[in-house]
C-alpha positions as CSV (number, residue, x, y, z in Angstrom):
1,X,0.0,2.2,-1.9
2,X,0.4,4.3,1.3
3,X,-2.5,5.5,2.9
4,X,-3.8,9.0,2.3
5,X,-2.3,12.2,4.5
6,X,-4.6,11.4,7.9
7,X,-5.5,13.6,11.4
8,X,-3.6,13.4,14.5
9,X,-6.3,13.8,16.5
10,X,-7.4,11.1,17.9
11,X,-6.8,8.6,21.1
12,X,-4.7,6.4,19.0
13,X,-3.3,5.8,16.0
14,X,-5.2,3.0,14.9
15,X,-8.0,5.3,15.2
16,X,-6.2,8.4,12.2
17,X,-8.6,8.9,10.0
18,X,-8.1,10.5,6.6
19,X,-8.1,14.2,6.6
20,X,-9.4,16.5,3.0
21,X,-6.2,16.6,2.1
22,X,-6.1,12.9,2.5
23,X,-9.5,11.9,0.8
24,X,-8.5,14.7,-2.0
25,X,-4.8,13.1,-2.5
26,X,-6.7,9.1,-2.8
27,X,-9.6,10.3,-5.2
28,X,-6.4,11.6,-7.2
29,X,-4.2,8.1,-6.9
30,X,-7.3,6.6,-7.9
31,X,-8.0,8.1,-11.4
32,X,-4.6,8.3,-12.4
33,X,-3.8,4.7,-11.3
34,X,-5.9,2.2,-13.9
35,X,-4.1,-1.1,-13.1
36,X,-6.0,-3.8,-11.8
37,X,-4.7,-6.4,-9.1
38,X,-6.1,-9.6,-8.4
39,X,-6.7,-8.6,-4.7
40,X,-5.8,-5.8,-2.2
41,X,-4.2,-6.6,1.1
42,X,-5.3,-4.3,3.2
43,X,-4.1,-2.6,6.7
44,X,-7.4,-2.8,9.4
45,X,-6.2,0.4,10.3
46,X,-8.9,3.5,9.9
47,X,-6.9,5.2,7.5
48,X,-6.1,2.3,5.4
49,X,-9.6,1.3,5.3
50,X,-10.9,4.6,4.2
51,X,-7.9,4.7,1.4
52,X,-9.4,1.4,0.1
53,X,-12.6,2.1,0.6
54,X,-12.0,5.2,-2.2
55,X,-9.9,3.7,-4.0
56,X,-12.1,0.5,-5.0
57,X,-15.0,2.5,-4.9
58,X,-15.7,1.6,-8.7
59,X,-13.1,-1.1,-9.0
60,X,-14.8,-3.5,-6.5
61,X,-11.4,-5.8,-6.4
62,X,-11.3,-8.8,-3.5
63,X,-9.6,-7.4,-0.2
64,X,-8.0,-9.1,2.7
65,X,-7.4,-7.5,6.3
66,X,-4.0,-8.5,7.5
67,X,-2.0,-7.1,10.0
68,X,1.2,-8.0,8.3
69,X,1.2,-4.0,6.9
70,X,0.3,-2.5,9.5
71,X,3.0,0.0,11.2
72,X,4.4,-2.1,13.7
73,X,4.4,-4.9,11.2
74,X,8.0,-7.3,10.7
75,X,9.4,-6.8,6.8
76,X,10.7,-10.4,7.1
77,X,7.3,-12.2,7.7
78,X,5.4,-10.0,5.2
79,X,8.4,-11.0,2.8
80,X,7.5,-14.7,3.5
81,X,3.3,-13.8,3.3
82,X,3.9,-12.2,-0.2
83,X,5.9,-15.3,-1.5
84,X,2.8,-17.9,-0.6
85,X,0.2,-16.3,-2.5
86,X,-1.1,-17.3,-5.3
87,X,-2.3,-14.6,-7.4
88,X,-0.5,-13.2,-9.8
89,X,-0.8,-9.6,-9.2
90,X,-1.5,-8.2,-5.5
91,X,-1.6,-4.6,-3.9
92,X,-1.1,-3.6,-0.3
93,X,-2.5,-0.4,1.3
94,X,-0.8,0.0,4.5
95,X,1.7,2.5,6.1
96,X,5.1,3.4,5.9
97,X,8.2,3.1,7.0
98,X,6.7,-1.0,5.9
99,X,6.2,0.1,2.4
100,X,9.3,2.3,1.9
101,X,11.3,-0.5,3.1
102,X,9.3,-3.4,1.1
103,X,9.7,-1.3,-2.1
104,X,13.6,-1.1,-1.9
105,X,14.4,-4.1,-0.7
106,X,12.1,-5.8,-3.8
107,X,14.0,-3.8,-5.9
108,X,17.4,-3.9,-4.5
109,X,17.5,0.0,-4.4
110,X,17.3,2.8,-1.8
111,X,15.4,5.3,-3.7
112,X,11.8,5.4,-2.2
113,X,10.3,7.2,0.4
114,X,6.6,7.1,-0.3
115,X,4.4,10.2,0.3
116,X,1.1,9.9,1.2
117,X,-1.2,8.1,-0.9
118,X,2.0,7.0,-3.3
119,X,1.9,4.3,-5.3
120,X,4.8,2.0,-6.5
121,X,3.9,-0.4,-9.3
122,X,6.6,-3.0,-9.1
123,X,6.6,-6.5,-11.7
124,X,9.4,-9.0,-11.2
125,X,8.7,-13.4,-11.6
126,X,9.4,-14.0,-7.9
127,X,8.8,-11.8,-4.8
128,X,12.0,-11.7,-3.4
129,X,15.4,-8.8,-2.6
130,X,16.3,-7.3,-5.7
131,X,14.0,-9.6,-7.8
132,X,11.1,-6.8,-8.9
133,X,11.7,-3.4,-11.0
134,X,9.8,-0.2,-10.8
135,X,6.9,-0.3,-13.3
136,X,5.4,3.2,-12.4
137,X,5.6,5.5,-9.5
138,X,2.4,7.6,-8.5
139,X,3.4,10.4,-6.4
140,X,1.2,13.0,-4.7
């Protein structure tokens, strides 16, 4: 999941916060989306925080801070993250261009460009290039 449409004004970008539009767009992703992932890695950026903070508001699913989805963050080392875990079913909240690249390379495609608060639902036996297929998209 991307984070929800944020403000530019702020110092830095760590500090974006949601904007309405944001909140408005997660509160959205939120009801429509009813899956349930073992945990939600999570971006310690503001904007990522305040996504999951809405969006596991009534879930109350276990999160972990990394900064492997962050902005700045290397595909190649999330790749290798992802592939260690051991749960079955994960979801990050982070930031693009990270999750428009993780998506299509998963799935072996170029065909997503996530929007704000998006979600891509992707299912596949290993986590690896052109191992997963698009379950479900949400888009905002």
């Amino acid at each position: 999941m991307r984070h929800g449409q944020a403000s530019f004004e702020t110092e830095t970008d760590f500090e974006r916060p949601l904007d309405r539009i944001g909140i408005e767009q997660v509160n959205s992703a939120s009801q429509i989306f009813s899956y349930q992932p073992q945990k939600i890695i999570v971006s310690p950026y503001l904007r990522a925080q305040q996504t999951l903070q809405i969006f596991n508001e009534k879930r109350n699913i276990v999160v972990e801070q990394s900064k492997l989805v962050t902005p700045e963050a290397d595909i190649k080392s999330l790749i290798d993250f992802l592939t260690m875990r051991e749960e079955s079913s994960l979801m990050i909240i982070g930031h693009n261009p990270l999750l428009s690249y993780l998506a299509n390379m998963l799935t072996g495609q170029d065909q997503f460009a996530l929007g704000t608060a998006s979600i891509v639902h992707l299912q596949g036996e290993i986590i690896a290039s052109g191992c997963m297929t698009l379950k479900k998209e949400y888009n905002q």
